[in-house]
C-alpha positions as CSV (number, residue, x, y, z in Angstrom):
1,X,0.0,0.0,0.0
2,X,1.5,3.4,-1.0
3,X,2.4,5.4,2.0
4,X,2.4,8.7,0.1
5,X,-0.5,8.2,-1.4
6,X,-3.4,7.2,0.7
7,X,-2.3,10.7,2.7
8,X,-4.8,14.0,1.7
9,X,-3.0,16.4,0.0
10,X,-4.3,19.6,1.4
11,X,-4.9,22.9,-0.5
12,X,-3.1,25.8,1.5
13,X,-4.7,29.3,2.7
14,X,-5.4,31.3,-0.7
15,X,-5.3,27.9,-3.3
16,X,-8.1,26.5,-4.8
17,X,-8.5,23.1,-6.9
18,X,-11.1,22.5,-9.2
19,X,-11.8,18.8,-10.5
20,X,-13.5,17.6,-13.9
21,X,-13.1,14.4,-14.6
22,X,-9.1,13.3,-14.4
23,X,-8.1,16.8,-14.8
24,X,-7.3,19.0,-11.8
25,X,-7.1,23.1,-11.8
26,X,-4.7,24.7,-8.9
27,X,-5.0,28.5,-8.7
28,X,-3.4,30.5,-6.0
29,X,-1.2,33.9,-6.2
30,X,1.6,32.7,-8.1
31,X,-1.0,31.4,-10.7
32,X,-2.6,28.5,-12.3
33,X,-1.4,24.7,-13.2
34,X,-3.2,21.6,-14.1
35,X,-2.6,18.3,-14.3
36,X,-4.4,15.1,-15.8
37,X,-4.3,11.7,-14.0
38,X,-4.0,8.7,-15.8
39,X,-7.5,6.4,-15.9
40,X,-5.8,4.0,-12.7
41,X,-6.6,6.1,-10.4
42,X,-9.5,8.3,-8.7
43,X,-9.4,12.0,-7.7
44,X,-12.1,13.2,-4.9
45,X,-12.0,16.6,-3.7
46,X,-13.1,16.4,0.2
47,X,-13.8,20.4,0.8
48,X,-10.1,21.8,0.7
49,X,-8.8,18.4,0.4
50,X,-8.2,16.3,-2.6
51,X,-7.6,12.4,-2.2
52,X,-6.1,10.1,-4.7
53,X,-7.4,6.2,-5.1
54,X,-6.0,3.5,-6.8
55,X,-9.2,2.2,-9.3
56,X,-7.7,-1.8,-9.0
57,X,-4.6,-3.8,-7.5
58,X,-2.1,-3.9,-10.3
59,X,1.3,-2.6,-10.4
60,X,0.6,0.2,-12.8
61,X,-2.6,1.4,-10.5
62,X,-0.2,1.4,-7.5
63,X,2.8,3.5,-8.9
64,X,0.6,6.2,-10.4
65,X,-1.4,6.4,-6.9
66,X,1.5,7.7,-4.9
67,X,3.1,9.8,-8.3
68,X,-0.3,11.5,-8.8
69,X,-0.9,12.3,-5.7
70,X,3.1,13.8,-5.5
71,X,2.2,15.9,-8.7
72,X,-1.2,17.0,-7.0
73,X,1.0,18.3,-4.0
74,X,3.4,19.9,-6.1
75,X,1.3,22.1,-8.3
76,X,-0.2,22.9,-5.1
77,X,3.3,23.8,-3.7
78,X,4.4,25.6,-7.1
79,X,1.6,28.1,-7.0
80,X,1.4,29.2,-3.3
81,X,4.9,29.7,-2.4
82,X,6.8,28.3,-5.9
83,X,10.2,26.5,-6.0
84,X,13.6,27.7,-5.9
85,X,17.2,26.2,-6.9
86,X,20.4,27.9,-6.5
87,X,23.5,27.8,-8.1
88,X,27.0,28.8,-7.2
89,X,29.6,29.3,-9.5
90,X,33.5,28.7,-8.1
91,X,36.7,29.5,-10.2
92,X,38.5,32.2,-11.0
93,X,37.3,34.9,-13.5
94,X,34.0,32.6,-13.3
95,X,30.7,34.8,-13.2
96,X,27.1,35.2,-14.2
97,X,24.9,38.3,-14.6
98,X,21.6,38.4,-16.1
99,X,20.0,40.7,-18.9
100,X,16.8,40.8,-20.0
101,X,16.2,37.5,-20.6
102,X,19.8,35.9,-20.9
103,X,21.8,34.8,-18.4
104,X,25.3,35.9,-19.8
105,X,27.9,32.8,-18.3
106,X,32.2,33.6,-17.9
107,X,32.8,30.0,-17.5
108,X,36.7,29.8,-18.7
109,X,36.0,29.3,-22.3
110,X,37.3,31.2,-24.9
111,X,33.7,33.0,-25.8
112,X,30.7,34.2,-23.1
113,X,28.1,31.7,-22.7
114,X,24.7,33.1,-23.6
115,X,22.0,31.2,-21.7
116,X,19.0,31.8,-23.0
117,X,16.1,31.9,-20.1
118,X,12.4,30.0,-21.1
119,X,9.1,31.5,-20.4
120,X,7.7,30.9,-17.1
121,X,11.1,30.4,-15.0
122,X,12.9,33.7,-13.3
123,X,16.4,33.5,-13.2
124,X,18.3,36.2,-11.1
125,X,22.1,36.9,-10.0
126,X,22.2,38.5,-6.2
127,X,25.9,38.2,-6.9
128,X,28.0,37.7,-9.7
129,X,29.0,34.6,-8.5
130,X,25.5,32.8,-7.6
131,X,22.8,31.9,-9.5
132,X,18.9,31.9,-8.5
133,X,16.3,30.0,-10.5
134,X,12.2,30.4,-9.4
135,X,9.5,29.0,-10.8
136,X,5.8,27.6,-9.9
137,X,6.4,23.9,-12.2
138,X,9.2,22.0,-10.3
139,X,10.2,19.9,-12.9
140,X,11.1,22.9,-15.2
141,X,13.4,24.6,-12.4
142,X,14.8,21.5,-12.0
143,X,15.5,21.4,-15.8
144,X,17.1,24.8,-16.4
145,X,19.1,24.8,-13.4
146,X,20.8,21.5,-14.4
147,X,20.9,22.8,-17.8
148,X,23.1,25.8,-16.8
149,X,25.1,23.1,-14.3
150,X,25.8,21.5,-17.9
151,X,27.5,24.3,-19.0
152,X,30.1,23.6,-16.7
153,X,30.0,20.9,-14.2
154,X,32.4,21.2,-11.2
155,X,35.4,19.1,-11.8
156,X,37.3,16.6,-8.7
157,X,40.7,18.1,-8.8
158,X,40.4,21.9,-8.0
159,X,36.6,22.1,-7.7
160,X,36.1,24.5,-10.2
161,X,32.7,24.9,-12.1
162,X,28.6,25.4,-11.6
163,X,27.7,23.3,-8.3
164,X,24.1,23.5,-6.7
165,X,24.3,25.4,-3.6
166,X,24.9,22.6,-0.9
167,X,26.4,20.4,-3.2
168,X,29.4,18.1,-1.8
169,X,32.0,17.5,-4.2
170,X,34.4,14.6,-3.7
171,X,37.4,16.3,-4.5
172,X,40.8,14.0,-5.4
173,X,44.3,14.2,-5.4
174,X,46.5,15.3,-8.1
175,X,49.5,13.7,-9.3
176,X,52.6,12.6,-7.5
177,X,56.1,12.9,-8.7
């Protein structure tokens, strides 16, 4: 039985979810996502609640139970407060600024980097060495942070690069004579 899913996921102060058929409508201040469950499972709206249920036993049924009822959670998450990744860039001469709608990148290479920002994701520079990315879909802050982590990825031996803000890197040992 899925632990995530037989739990309520409930609507915070200021959200509200509409339900027709296996589609689901969150709007709250950040604005408006939906999302449509697949035919294995149930959606029930209990007043500010909404409850996911598995429609049979097989193993398809049980994994999108406890995925639909994370995505339910998330759009719920991603349009009340949003989501948030940051990156910080390490290396010398390495930076970032943003204008307009391009994040300009000094990553070591012999030409600027020219990141281009997508619609719907917010991505600013508090300083020139740290990168913020904001957005109400999780999976598509997740996406353009990793994408500018891509650019370049921090390396073992002098930890030099793009890292997520937190991020351990297991660094190594150079050579020996």
């Amino acid at each position: 039985m899925s632990r995530i899913g037989k739990k309520p996921v409930e609507m915070p102060n200021g959200v509200s979810a509409t339900l027709s058929g296996q589609t689901i409508e969150v709007k709250g201040p950040k604005g408006t996502r939906s999302f449509t469950a697949t035919d294995d499972v149930t959606i029930a709206m209990d007043g500010s609640a909404v409850t996911v249920t598995p429609r049979g036993t097989s193993k398809r049924a049980r994994q999108q139970w406890g995925m639909t009822r994370s995505m339910i959670e998330n759009l719920a998450i991603g349009v009340s407060t949003g989501f948030k990744k940051e990156l910080e860039i390490q290396g010398v001469g390495y930076r970032a600024a943003v204008q307009g709608n391009i994040l300009k990148l000094s990553l070591g290479y012999s030409h600027e980097v020219n990141f281009e920002v997508p619609a719907g994701v917010t991505v600013v520079c508090p300083k020139q060495t740290e990168i913020t990315v904001e957005g109400i879909d999780q999976q598509q802050v997740g996406q353009v942070a990793a994408n500018i982590r891509e650019w370049r990825r921090p390396e073992p031996y002098k930890g030099k690069g793009i890292r997520y803000k937190g991020e351990f890197i297991f660094r190594k040992e150079g050579k020996k004579k």
